[in-house]
C-alpha positions, 0 to 999 in steps of 0.5 A: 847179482852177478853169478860166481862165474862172472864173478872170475870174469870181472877186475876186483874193484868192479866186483867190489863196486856197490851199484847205489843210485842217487837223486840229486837235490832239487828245490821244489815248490811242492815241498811241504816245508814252511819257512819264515818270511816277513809276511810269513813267520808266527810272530805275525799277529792272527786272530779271528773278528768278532763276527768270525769268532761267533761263526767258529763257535757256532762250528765248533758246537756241532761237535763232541767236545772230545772231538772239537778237533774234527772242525779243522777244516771248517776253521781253517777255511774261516781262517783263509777267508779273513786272512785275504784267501791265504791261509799263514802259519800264523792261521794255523797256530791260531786254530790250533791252538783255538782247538786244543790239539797239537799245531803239527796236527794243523800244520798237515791238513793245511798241506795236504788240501790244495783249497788251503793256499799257503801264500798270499793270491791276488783279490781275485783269485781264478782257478781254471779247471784242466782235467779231462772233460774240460780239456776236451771242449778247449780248457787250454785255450781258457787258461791262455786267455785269462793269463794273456788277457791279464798281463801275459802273466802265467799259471800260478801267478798273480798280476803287478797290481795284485787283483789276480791270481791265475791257477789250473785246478783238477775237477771242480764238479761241473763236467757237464757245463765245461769248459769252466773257471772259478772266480772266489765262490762262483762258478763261470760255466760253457766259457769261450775265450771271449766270455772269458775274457769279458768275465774278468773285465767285469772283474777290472771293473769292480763288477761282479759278472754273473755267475752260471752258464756264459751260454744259452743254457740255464743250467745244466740241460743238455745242448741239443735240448731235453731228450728225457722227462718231457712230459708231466710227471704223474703225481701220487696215486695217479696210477695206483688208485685202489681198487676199492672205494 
């Protein structure tokens, strides 16, 4: 705001001048827009298998009936799962209208959670967590590793042949065994490049690696070895016997 006195000092036009500041527009894949494609638009038929179907009853019973809509998400994932790891508007529109409430309604859980994909992914999809207790014991070389080793390809795509996807992902709860991916389902734990590397090997190969630490732990132990709870634990009683018989 300028003040009366700066006012007589500044040309009218300068005075006049209102100071509006302006965001040119970009398009950005984060935008939540849907936009229809061949693969992609509601007349691409959807329905769920018959053993999928008995499955979403079966979810759709632990609740009220006036509250039916709270399996969104539990349906949704059903939905992703058959749709070959994508969850299309088609998907959406279908659980929808499966519920009974409105598509928008769908239309914003489907974009707000990151685990719902909105475009196709590859047969295996890899999600390599990056956040911090990964990146501290080398999730960046995890990352360019797996990408490399598919076909230099980078994050968030998939390979030509279309048998995987690579993404990087925030915490995906195994902290103490990081650096980690996720391949479908299963967790790949303590990783180094060349375990990574030899995890989707098994992949190329119609193998299924086993899941878990790729380390000497079996679990989650500490590195150094047990520190705490190395002797037997007392059982019931055993230190509060009455004093009476």
């Amino acid at each position: 705001m300028f003040s009366r006195f700066a006012r007589k000092a500044l040309p009218w036009n300068v005075i006049r001048r209102r100071l509006l500041s302006t965001t040119p527009s970009r398009r950005s894949d984060a935008l939540f827009v849907h936009r229809d494609t061949p693969y992609n638009n509601p007349k691409v038929a959807f329905e769920f298998n018959v053993d999928n179907m008995k499955r979403a009853k079966e979810i759709i019973s632990h609740y009220p009936p006036q509250y039916k809509k709270a399996a969104v998400i539990p349906l949704l994932d059903l939905g992703q799962r058959q749709n070959k790891g994508w969850t299309s508007i088609s998907v959406m529109n279908y659980v929808a209208n499966l519920l009974e409430m409105p598509p928008m309604r769908v239309y914003e859980v489907a974009t707000f959670y990151t685990m719902f994909n909105r475009e196709p992914i590859g047969e295996h999809f890899v999600q390599v967590c990056t956040t911090t207790p990964c990146m501290l014991r080398g999730s960046t070389d995890i990352l360019n590793a797996a990408c490399e080793h598919l076909g230099a390809i980078k994050p968030g795509q998939t390979t030509k042949d279309g048998k995987f996807t690579v993404i990087e992902v925030e915490c995906q709860g195994a902290c103490s065994n990081a650096p980690m991916m996720v391949v479908g389902d299963d967790f790949y734990e303590d990783l180094t490049p060349e375990s990574t590397k030899r995890i989707l090997d098994g992949f190329k190969k119609g193998k299924k690696p086993k899941p878990g630490p790729q380390s000497s732990r079996q679990t989650s132990e500490n590195s150094a070895g047990l520190t705490a709870l190395t002797s037997e634990p007392y059982g019931p009683g055993e230190f509060c016997q009455p004093d009476f018989q």
